[in-house]
FIRO-932321 format. One record per residue (C-alpha): x, y, z. Coordinates in steps of 0.2 Angstrom, whole numbers, plus 5000, padded with zeros to 4 digits. Example, Ala and Ser with C-alpha at 12.3 -4.5 7.8 and 13.67 -1.06 7.14 Angstrom:
506249785039
506849955036
END
This chain:
473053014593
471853084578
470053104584
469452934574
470752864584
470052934599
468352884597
468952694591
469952694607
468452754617
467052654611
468352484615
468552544630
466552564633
466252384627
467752314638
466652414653
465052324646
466252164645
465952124629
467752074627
468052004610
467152144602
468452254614
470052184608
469352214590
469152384591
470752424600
471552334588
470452454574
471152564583
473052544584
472752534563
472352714566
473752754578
474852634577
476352734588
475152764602
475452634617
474052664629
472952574615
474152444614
474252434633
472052424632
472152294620
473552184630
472252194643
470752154634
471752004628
472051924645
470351934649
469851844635
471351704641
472351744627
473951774634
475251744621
474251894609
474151994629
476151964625
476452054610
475152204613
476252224629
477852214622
477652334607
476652464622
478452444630
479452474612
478352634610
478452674631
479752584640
479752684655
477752684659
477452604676
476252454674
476652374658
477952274663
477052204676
475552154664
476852084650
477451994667
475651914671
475451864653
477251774651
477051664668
475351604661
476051564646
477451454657
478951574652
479551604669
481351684665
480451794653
479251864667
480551854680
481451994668
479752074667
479552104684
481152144687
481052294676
479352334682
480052354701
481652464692
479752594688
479052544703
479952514717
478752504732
477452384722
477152234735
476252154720
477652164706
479052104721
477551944725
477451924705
479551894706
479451794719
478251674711
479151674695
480951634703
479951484713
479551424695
481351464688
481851334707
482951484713
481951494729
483251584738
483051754726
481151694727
481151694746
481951874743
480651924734
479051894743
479951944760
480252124750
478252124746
477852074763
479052214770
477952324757
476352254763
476252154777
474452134778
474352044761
474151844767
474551764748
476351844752
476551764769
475551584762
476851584745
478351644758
477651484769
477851364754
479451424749
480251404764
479551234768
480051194751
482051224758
481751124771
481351274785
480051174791
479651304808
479751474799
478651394783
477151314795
477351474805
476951604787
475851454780
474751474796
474051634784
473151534772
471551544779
471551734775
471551724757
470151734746
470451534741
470351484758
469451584769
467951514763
468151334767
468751364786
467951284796
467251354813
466851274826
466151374843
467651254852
469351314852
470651284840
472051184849
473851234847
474851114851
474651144873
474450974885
472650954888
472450784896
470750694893
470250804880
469450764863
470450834847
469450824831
471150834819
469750874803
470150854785
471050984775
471650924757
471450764747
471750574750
473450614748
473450744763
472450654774
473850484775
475250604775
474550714791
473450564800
475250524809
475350654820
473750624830
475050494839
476150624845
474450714850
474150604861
475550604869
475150774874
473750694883
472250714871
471150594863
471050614845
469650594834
470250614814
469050654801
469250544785
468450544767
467550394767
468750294755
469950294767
469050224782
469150054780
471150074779
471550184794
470150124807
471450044819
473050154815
473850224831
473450404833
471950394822
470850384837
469050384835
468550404814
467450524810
466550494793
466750674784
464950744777
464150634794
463750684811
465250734822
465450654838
465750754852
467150854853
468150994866
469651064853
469851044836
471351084822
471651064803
472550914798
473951024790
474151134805
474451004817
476251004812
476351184816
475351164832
476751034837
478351124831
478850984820
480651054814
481550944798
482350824812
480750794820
479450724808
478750564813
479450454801
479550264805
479650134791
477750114788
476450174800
475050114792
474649914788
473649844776
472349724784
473149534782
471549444776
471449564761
473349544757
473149364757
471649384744
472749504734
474049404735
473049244725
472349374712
473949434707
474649274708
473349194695
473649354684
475349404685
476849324679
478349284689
479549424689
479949584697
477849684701
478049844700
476349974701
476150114691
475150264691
475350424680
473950564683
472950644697
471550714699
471150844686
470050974697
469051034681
468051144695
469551234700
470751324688
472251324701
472051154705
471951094687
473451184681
474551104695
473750914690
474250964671
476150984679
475950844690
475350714678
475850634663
475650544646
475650384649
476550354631
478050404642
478150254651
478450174634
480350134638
480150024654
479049894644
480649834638
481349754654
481449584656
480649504669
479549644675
477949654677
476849794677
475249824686
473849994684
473450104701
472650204688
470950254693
470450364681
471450494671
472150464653
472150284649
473850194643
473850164626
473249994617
474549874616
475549924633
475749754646
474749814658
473849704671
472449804674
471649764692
470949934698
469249854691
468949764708
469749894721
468449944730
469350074741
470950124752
471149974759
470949864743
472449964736
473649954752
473449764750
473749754732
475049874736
475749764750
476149624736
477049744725
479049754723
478949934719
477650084713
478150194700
477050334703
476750554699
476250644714
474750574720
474050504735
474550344727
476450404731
475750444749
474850284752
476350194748
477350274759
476150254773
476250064773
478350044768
478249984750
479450074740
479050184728
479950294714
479150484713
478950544696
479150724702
478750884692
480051044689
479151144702
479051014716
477651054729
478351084744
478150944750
479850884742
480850964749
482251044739
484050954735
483550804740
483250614731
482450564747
481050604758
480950644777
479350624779
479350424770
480750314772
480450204758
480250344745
481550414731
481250554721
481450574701
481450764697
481250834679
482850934674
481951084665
479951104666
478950974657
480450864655
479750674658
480850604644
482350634656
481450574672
480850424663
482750384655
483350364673
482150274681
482350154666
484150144670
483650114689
482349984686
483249874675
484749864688
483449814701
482749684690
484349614686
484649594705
483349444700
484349294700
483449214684
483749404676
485649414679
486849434666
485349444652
485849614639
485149774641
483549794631
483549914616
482450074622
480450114617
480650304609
479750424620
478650544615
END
């Protein structure tokens, strides 16, 4: 490196100290004009670049670093970083394996694999993976919370809640636990006790874990389950539930207490041993009845199907809103099941990108006021055509059936293999092919819905309608 080089390089590095970043990345890239076959400036600028989120320029400063040093231990790993943010998994997998080739007791380069084979859905070299960081660095919880999720993405339901148990030691999560000077229950008989079962997660994760305060109580214990208030009106009553607590209100008096998703592990629920009847939640019958005249007065006769194609976007927190960005879709996608005969589609859609002018639509969401309005619209429905949200879960809950439009890297929750769901009878999964893929998803449950709606006496023997493009 010539002294003006030098001096380029160093003053870059002082304003990335100062974290002044763009004007960083300008003068490493200054100086690589000056020293163009020097890689640690290449390297510094890569850096600088993902700082500034810039990932796919982070990319090309790594690679040619690597070009001029392939053998320097850390630069994979960074080329690595920048590829899975940039969603090219197979790439980064590659990274990292050449990272762990350099450095082969790195807990974090083996973690970083791990998470790239989850997205690549080859969870069994992922497992691998984070069990070899773990082994590296036991004391790091993110391994044992991803090595969790994997596992209960395979269906290994008892080692998964066991490693998922961790999550309350990583940096996301440890400051939302909630302490209580009563102890945490885990899973013992205590007969006459009072459990508060308190919320962890969304609406979605509230109705999916509410049915374990049942087999609580069976244990002896009287359950009291914490709900977000748009959920009250719809479980007060539900066996189980117990006694509501209102969350942000006064708790009632209470002697143990657990998360909602660690009650699963607190009770050694195996694959074989979910609760899972047909509906275990019931829409209130004067409300169906009431739905059951609006929908009548505004839907035509045919097949009623709901749909409902975006999530919460979580703007407040990064991680969150990139999974919601998988999860969710253009509603343009949903193009080719106008075309069916004798269906008719109603909006779950709350809030989220609206469906474009001109889709048949009967929009209703205007007068639901909470939960319970939407499990007695629901009630009246054939069928819900839904991404993963708590829609998916609320019909589930209440037995209506319902088609997931399921992302590439499914949570967990999915389990893995399967078209069906253990956890909701009336549930069958639609899973893209390749990441992003909804063209495919939505091609088959075309195919699927028009079979059902030819079931329809009036709609038998009618052609095959020509298909809307996607996008």
């Amino acid at each position: 490196m010539t002294p003006d080089a030098i001096t380029a390089n160093n003053l870059a590095i002082a304003l990335e100290n100062a974290g002044r970043f763009d004007e960083a990345a300008a003068g490493y890239r200054g100086a690589s004009v000056l020293a163009p076959q020097d890689p640690r400036i290449h390297r510094n600028l890569g850096n600088a670049l993902m700082r500034l989120e810039r990932p796919e320029e982070a990319a090309v400063a790594y690679r040619q670093a690597i070009h001029l040093a392939p053998n320097h231990p850390g630069t994979h790993f960074n080329l690595g970083r920048a590829l899975l943010d940039l969603g090219r998994v197979s790439e980064a997998a590659q990274a990292f394996r050449d990272e762990a080739v350099l450095a082969p007791n790195d807990a974090d380069t083996y973690l970083n694999l791990g998470c790239a084979l989850e997205f690549e859905g080859r969870l069994t070299d992922a497992i691998a993976a984070y069990r070899r960081g773990i082994e590296l660095r036991p004391e790091t919880a993110s391994a044992h919370v991803s090595l969790g999720l994997a596992l209960l993405r395979t269906g290994e339901l008892a080692a998964g809640w066991a490693a998922y148990e961790r999550r309350w030691q990583t940096p996301v999560m440890i400051a939302s636990y909630r302490t209580f000077p009563q102890p945490r229950w885990h899973g013992e008989a205590a007969p006459g006790r009072r459990l508060l079962v308190h919320i962890e997660g969304g609406f979605g994760d509230t109705l999916q874990f509410c049915r374990f305060g049942r087999l609580a109580e069976t244990r002896g214990l009287k359950v009291i389950t914490e709900v977000q208030k748009p959920l009250v009106r719809l479980l007060r009553g539900v066996t189980g539930i117990g006694q509501i607590a209102v969350a942000g209100e006064d708790l009632p008096n209470f002697d143990l207490h657990c998360p909602a998703q660690s009650m699963p592990f607190a009770l050694g629920t195996t694959i074989d041993t979910i609760p899972s009847a047909p509906s275990y939640v019931t829409a209130d019958a004067a409300l169906r009845a009431e739905w059951r005249v609006r929908l009548a007065a505004t839907v035509p006769p045919g097949l009623r199907v709901g749909l409902a194609w975006a999530g919460e976007a979580y703007s407040h927190a990064p991680a969150f809103a990139a999974i919601d960005r998988r999860r969710s879709m253009d509603p343009r996608y949903l193009a080719p099941l106008f075309d069916l005969p004798g269906v008719r589609f109603v909006s779950l859609q709350k809030a989220g990108l609206p469906a474009p002018a001109g889709f048949p639509l009967i929009e209703v969401m205007q007068d639901v006021e909470d939960f319970a309005d939407t499990a007695a619209l629901m009630a009246n429905l054939d069928l819900v055509i839904a991404v993963d949200t708590a829609v998916v879960h609320l019909a589930g809950a209440i037995g209506t059936p319902v088609w997931l439009l399921n992302r590439f890297d499914s949570c967990w929750r999915w389990i893995r293999g399967r078209r069906d769901s253990p956890w909701y009878p009336s549930l069958r999964l639609y899973r893209q092919p390749q990441p992003g893929d909804w063209g495919s998803v939505m091609a088959e449950v075309t195919r699927d819905l028009h079979a059902l709606a030819m079931q329809t006496p009036a709609l038998a023997g009618r052609p095959t309608p020509p298909r809307a493009s996607p996008v």
